[in-house]
N, C-alpha and C positions, 0 to 999 in steps of 0.2 A: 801454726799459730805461735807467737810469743807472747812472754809471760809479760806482764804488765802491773804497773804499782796502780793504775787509775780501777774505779768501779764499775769500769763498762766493761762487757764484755767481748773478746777477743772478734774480728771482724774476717770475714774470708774476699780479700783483697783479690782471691785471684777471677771473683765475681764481677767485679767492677767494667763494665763497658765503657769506653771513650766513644764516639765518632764523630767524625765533622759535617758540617752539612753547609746547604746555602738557601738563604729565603729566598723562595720564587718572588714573592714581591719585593723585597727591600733588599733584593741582589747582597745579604749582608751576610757572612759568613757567621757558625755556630758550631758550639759542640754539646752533644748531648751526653751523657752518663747518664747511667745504672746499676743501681748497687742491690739485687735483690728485687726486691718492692717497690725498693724506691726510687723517683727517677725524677731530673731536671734537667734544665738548657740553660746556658750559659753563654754571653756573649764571646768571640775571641779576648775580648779583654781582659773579662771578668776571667775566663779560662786560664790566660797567662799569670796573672797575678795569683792564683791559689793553685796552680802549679809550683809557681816560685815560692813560694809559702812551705808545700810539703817540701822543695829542695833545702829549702832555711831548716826546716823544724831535722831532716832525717840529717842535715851534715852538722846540728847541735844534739841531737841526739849520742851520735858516733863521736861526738867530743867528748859527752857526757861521761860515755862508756870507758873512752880512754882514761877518763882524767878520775874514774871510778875504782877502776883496775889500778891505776897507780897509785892511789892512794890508800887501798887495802892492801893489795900486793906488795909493793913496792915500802910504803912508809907506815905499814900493818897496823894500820887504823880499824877498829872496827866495824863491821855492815854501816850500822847507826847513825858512826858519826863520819864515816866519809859520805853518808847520804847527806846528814846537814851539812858539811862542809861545800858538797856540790850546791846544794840550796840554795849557800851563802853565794857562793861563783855565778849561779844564778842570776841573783838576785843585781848582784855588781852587774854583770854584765847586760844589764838592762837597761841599768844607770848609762852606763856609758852608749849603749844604744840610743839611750832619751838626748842624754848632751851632745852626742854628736849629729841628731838629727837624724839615726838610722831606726829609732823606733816608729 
């Protein structure tokens, strides 16, 4: 488990089922997941796209982290305010997500 700033509590990832499948009628290919209890199907589509999603959020995450560490580390800013400063970097970088048409 890692630690986390959000309220939810920590998830055991390594429960999660993938498999693909194929409708005997509509010859259409699917995947299903399970996480626990809980469980849905997903077109290949819909699959890809929140795949791509968790690869977005875990190589901004690992940016996060970097750019976290250099800013306490590095230019010994405290926890607090290299946390709003990422906030702020955040927050840009959304921006420019939006105007460039990449949000």
């Amino acid at each position: 488990m890692t630690e986390s700033s959000s309220s939810h509590p920590p998830l055991d990832a390594s429960s999660i089922d993938i498999e693909s499948g194929v409708g005997y009628l509509s010859r259409l290919g699917y995947v299903n997941l399970r996480w626990g209890d809980q469980a849905g199907q997903l077109t290949t589509r819909e699959a890809r796209v929140h795949a791509l999603a968790i690869l977005d959020a875990a190589a901004a995450a690992d940016h996060d982290a970097a750019v976290f560490r250099f800013l306490s580390d590095e230019l010994g800013l405290e926890p607090e305010t290299a946390a709003r400063s990422l906030g702020g970097l955040r927050i840009a970088r959304a921006r420019v997500d939006e105007e460039s048409g990449n949000a």
